[in-house]
N, C-alpha and C positions, 0 to 999 in steps of 0.2 A: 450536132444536128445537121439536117440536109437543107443544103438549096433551094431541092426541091420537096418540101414533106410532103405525105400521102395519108393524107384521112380521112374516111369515108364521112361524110357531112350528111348528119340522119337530125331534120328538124333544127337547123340553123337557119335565123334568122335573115344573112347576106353570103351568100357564096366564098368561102374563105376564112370563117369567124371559127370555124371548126379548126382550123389548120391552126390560127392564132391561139385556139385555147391549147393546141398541143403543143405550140411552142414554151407557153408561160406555165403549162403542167411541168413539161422537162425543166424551165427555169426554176419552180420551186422546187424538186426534186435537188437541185444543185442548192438552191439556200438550205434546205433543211442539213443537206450533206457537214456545209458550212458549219452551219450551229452548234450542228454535234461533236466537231472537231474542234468547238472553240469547250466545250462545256467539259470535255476531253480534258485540254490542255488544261482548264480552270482547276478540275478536282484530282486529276490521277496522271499527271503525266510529270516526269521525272523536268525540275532545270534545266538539266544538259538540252532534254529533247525540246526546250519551246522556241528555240530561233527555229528549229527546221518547221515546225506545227505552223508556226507566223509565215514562213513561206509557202506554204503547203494552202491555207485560208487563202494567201494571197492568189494565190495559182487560178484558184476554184473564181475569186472576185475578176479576175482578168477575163475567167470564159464565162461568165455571167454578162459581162460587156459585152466580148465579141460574139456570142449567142444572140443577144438582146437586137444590136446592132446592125447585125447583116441585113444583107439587100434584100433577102427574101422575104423579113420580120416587115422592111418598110415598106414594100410593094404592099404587104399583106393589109398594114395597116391604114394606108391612104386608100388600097381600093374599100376595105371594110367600112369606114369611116364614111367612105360616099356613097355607097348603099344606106347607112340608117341613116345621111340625110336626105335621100331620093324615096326611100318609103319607113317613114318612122313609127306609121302603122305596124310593121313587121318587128319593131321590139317591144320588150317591157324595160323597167327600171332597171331592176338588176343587169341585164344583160348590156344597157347604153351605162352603166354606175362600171361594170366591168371593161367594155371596152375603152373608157375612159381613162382607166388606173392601167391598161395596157400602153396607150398612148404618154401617159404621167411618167409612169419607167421608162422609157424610150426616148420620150423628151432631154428628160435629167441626164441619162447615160448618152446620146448622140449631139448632146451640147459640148461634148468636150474631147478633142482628138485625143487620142490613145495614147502619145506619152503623158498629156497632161493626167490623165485618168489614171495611166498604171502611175505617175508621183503619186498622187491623192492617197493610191492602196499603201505605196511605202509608206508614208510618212503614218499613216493610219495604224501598219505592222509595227514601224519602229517608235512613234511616239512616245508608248510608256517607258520603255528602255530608256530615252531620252532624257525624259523627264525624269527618272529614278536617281539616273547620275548626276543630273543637274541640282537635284536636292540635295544629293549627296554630297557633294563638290564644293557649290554653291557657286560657282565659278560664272558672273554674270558673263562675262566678256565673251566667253565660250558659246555660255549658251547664247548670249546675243545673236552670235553668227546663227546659230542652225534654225532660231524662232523667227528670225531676218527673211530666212530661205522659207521658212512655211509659211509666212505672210505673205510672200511675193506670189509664192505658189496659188495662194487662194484668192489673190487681188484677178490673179489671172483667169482662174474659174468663176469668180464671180462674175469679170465684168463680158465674158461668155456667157454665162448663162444670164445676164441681165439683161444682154443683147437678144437669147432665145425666149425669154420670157416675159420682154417687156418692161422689170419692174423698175420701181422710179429711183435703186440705189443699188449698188453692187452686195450693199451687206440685206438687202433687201432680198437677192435675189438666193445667197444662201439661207435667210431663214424659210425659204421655200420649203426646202428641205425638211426642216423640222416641225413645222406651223405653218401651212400652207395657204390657210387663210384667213389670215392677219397679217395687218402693214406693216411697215417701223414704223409711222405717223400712228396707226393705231396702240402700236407700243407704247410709244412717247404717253398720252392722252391717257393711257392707264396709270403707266407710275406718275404722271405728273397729277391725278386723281388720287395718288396711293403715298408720295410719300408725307407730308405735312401730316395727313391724320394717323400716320402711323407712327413718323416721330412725337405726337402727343400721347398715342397708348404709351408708345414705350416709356416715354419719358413718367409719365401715370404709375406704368407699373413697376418699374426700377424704386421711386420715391413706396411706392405698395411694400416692395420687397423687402428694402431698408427699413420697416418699420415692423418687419415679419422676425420671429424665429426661423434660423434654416431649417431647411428637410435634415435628417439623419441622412448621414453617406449610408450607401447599403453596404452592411455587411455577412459575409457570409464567406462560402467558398460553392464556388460553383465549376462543378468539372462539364466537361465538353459532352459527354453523355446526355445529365442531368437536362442540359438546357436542350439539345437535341429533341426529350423528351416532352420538355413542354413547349418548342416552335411546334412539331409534331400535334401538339395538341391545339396551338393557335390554327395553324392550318387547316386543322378537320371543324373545327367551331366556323370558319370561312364558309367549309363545304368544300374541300379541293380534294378532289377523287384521286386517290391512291392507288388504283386500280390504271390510273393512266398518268401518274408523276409521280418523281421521286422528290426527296429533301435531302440534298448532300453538302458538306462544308469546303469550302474554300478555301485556301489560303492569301486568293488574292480577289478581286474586286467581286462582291456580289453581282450574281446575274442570275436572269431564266431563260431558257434556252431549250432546244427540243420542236416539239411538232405535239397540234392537240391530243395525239394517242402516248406520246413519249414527251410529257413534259417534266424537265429539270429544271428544280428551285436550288440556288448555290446560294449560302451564307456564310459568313462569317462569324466565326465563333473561337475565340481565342481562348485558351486558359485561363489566362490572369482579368479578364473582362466580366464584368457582371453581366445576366440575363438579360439586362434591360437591351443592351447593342443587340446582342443576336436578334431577339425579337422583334425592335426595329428594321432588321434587315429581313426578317420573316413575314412583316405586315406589307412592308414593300414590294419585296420580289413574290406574296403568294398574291397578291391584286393581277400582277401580271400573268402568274402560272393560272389562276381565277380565267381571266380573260383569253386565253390560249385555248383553253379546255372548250371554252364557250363559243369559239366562232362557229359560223353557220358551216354545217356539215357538208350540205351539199356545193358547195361553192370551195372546200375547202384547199386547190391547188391552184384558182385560181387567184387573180390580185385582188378582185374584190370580195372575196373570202379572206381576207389578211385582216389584220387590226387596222385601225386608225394613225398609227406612228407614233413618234415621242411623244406630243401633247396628248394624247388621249393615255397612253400608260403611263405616263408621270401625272396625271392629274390621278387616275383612280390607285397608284401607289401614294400618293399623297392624301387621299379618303382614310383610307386604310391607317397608312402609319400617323399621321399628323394628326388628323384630326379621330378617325373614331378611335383610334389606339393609343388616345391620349385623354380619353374621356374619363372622369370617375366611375360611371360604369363600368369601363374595360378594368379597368385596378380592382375595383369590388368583385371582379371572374378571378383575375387574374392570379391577386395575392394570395387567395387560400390557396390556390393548386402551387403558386411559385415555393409558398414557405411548407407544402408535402414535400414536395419534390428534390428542394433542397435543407430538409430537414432542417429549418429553423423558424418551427412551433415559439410564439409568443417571446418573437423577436423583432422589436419597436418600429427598425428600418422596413420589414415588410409590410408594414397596417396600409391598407389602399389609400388613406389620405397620405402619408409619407412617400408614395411611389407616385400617387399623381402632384404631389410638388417638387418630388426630384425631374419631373418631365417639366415642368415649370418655369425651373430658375433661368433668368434671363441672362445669357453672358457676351458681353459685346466684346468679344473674340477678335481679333485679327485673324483666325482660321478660320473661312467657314466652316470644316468639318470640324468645328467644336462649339459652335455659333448654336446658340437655340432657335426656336422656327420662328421666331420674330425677326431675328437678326439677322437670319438667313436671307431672309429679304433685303436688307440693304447690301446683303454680299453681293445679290443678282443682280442689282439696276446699278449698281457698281461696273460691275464684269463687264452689264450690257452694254454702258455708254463705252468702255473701253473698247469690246472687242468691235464694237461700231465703227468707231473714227479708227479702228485698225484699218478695219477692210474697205472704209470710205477714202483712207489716204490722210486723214486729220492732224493722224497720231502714228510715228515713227518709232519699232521696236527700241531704238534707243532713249527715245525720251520715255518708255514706257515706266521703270521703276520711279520716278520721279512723280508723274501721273498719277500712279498707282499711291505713291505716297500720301498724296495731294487728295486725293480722292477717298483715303482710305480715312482719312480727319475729318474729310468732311460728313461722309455716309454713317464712319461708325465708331467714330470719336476717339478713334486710337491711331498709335502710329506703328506700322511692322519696324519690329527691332533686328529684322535680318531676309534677307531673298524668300527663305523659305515662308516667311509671312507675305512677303510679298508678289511679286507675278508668276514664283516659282512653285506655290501651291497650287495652279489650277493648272490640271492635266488633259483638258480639252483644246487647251491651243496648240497642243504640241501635237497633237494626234488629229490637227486639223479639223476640229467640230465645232467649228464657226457657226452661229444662229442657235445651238443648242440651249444655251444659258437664259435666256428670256422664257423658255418655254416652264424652267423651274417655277417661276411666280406667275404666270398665267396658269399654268394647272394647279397652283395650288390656288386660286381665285376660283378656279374652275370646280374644282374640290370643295370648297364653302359651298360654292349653289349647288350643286350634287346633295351635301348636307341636309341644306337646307328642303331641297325637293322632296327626298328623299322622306323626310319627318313630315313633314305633311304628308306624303302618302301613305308612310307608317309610322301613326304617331306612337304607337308602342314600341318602335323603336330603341328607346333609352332603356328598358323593360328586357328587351330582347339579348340586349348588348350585357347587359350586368348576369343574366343566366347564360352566356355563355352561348348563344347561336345567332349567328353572324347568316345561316342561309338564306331567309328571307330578304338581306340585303343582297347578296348575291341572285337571288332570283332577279329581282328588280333591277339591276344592274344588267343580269342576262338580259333579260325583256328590252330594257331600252336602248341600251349601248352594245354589249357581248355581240348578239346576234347580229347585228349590223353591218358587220363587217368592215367593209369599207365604201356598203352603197351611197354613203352621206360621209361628208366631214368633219372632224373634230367640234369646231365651232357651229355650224350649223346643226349638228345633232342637239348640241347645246340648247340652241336658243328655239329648238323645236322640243326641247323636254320642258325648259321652263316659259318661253312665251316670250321671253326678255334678251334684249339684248346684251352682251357681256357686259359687266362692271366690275367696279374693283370692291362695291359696297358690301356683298357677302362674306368677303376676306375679311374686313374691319370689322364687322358685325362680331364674328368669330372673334379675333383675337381680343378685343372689347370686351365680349361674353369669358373667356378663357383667362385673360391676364389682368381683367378689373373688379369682373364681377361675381364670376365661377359657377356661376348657371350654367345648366346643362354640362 
């Protein structure tokens, strides 16, 4: 881009706002570029080729900075910025919600000089690689040193960007990032709300359980096709237009990815794994490609035509997969097409009360990813206070496995029998995503009262979901969230759908209703 841009300013609100949307137009033009070479690498791109693909993303994230960044972008935006507060007559919302989330990206990226910034993209490139060996290996000492190096590195951007933004902690200042507005003091006052009556369901429904027959394991045989066949069908029961996204598998981390005219849904779907995973990873990632389709059109290059960020897509992938894709309704859709589909007619394991209690069983894991969604929760406010006193300085990478041990009896009543149970399964600190781990249990809190909204405004609802059409919810989702873009925030969207301020009450209510009493 140029120094100096040239564009003709036809009905802009302050002399120059015009030039600023055509800088953030060419910057999404470079995200989308982005996306697509990661979605690339995801479904069709040969091993050998994804160290170069990793450099190649990185490359693209470096001129996103220095794009972002130049003197021309900041002239633009301190003069802009001082016109709509000299006549704030001359805007609307949208346009002061947009140049807001101009100023937001600008902020974030010119908080931290350039080599700090290109570490951030490495360690982001190399972290999985990192971490794959470190699992592999299991070699703490090893990996000590390099998790040593990305802590340091992010103590250093933190207390940067604590300094640019004011906030009252350095780990404060990366959950910006992800939740933008919510404290760590408001954190804290959530789980500290959350866990006591959570460890009562559990405890409730563990003694429930013990007193239960199991579910039947499912069995069957289910080829890569087959299940293909029926995400394909979950998707269109959503309402996800095929006409502007594809459904493609993965071999490695599901994602969605693309642009609202080209969106890609990537799952995971293995041979040897039953329908139930792929699905789950179809209820998730189509909430997303859902949300994608939906943003506001005419806004759609620039920032405040974007989504909401992690907590607003992990809270409505967590509507989706957790809660209504765990409903007896969805099983009462589900099972008759699961057992066509994989030809197994008047087989015990498919009957919908058998699949909604294999989504059920409560297993106090040492892995999160094998944790049920109760317990998933004490994974998160786990992780959280950890990765907390990381980046506060509390807690030193080498006392971490000890911590971790310590913590892992107390939250979730077992002990890791090896690294890989312990700091070595969570792939977010190696890849630098500091503040991202809290967001898991606030969206799904967030996801309860959605639920809950949501049923009051259609109480047919539970009616809708057992016949198999999920658009209706999608409407309503369009209507209050989708279209929004990003003229409002995660949490305040929130507490302007339901009236209320957040709490952690709709979650209990849920898992209360789901693992004691099996209403609804």
């Amino acid at each position: 881009m140029s120094e100096q841009p040239r564009l003709k300013a036809v009905g802009e609100p302050a002399a120059g706002y015009n030039d600023l949307k055509y800088y953030f137009a060419n910057l999404h033009t470079l995200f989308s570029i982005r996306g697509m070479l990661a979605v690339d690498m995801m479904t069709a791109m040969p091993q050998g080729g994804i160290g170069r693909r990793l450099n190649d993303i990185s490359a693209i994230t470096k001129r996103i900075y220095a794009e972002t960044t130049t003197q021309a972008v900041t002239r633009l935006l301190d003069q802009v910025e001082n016109e709509s507060l000299i006549h704030p007559e001359d805007w609307d919302s949208w346009n002061l919600a947009n140049l807001a989330e101009m100023r937001r990206i600008h902020a974030h990226l010119s908080a931290l000089p350039p080599d700090l910034y290109v570490a951030s993209v490495q360690v982001a490139s190399e972290g999985r690689k990192r971490h794959a060996a470190a699992r592999e290996g299991q070699n703490w000492s090893e990996t000590q040193a390099y998790l040593t190096q990305v802590v340091d590195l992010y103590r250093r951007i933190s207390e940067l960007k604590q300094k640019k933004f004011g906030a009252e902690s350095p780990y404060k200042a990366l959950l910006l990032g992800y939740a933008s507005d919510i404290s760590e003091a408001k954190m804290d006052s959530l789980y500290d709300s959350l866990l006591t009556p959570l460890a009562v369901i559990r405890d409730k429904a563990l003694h429930k359980q013990r007193n239960m027959e199991p579910p039947l394991p499912l069995d069957g045989e289910f080829s890569r096709g087959d299940q293909m066949w029926l995400n394909k069908t979950i998707l269109e029961m959503m309402g996800f237009d095929f006409s502007r996204g594809t459904l493609q598998v993965t071999a490695l981390s599901p994602m969605t990815g693309g642009s609202p005219e080209d969106v890609r849904i990537l799952v995971r779907c293995g041979r040897d794994d039953t329908f139930l995973d792929s699905m789950e990873d179809t209820l998730y990632q189509g909430a997303r490609g859902l949300y994608m389709q939906n943003l506001p059109g005419d806004w759609i290059t620039q920032p405040v035509g974007q989504d909401m960020g992690s907590l607003m897509l992990n809270t409505l992938s967590n509507l989706y997969e957790n809660i209504i894709g765990r409903t007896p309704q969805f099983f009462d859709f589900i099972a008759v097409r699961a057992e066509g589909v994989f030809r197994q007619l008047r087989n015990k394991s498919f009957e919908p009360e058998n699949l909604y209690r294999l989504k059920k069983i409560i297993t106090p894991s040492a892995r999160r990813n094998e944790a049920d969604e109760l317990t998933k929760i004490f994974h998160d406010v786990m992780r959280y206070y950890l990765e907390r006193d990381l980046i506060n300085g509390t807690l030193s990478v080498e006392d971490l496995p000890d911590r971790w041990n310590e913590e892992s009896r107390k939250f979730l009543g077992v002990y890791p029998k090896d690294a890989n149970e312990g700091p070595l399964q969570n792939p977010d600190w190696f890849t630098g995503r500091f503040g991202f781990i809290p967001t898991n249990t606030l969206a799904h809190i967030m996801a309860a009262t959605l639920h809950e909204k949501i049923y009051t405004d259609i109480p047919s609802m539970n009616d809708m979901v057992q016949y198999g059409d999920l658009k209706p919810i999608n409407q309503w989702l369009k209507t209050h969230i989708h279209e929004k873009g990003r003229s409002v925030g995660a949490i305040e969207i929130m507490e302007r759908i339901t009236g209320e301020k957040i709490s952690a009450e709709p979650l209990l209510t849920h898992l209360e209703r789901r693992y004691l009493s099996d209403k609804r």
